[in-house]
C-alpha positions in Angstrom: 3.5 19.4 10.9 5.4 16.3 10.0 4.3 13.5 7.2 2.4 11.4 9.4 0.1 14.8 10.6 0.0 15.8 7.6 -1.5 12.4 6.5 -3.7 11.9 9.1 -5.3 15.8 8.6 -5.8 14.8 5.0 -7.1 11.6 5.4 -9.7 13.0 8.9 -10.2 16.4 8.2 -9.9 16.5 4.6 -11.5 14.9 1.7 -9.4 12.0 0.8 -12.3 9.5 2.4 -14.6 10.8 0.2 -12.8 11.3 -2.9 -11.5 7.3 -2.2 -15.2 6.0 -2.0 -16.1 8.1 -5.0 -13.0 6.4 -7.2 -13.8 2.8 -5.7 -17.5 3.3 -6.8 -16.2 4.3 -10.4 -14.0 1.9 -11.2 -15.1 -0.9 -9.5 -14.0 -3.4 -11.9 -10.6 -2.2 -11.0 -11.0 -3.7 -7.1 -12.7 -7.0 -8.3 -10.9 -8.3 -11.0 -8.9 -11.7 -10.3 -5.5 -10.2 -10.0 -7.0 -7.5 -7.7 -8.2 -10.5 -5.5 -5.2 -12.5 -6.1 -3.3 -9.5 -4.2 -5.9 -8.8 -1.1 -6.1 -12.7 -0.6 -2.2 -12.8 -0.7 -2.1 -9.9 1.9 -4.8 -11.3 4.2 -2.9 -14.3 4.3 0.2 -12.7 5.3 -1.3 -10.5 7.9 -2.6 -13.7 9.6 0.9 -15.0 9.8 3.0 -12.0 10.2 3.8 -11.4 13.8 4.7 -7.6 12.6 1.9 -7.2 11.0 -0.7 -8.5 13.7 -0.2 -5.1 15.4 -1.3 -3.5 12.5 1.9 -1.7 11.7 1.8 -1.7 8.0 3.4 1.1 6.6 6.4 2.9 8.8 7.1 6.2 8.0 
């Protein structure tokens, strides 16, 4: 398998998902403080007015 099956089969059939959720819920206060939001506003904005990134191509292996 290349990198992108490999990620995918880690990130479907493995436990990545759940091992995400489980860090989110712990550190929390990591996701919600202002620079956190600074960032995830900044990046929404862009994704509104990137033509590259409207078809969701964020990352290109």
């Amino acid at each position: 398998m290349g990198i992108v099956e490999d990620e995918a089969f880690a990130y479907d059939e493995g436990d990545v998902f759940k091992n995400s959720t489980k860090l989110q819920n712990k550190f929390n206060h990591v996701f919600s403080c202002p620079n956190s939001v600074l960032m995830e506003t900044y990046f929404d904005q862009l994704h509104q007015t990137s033509g590259y990134w409207i078809m969701g191509v964020y990352m290109d292996y």
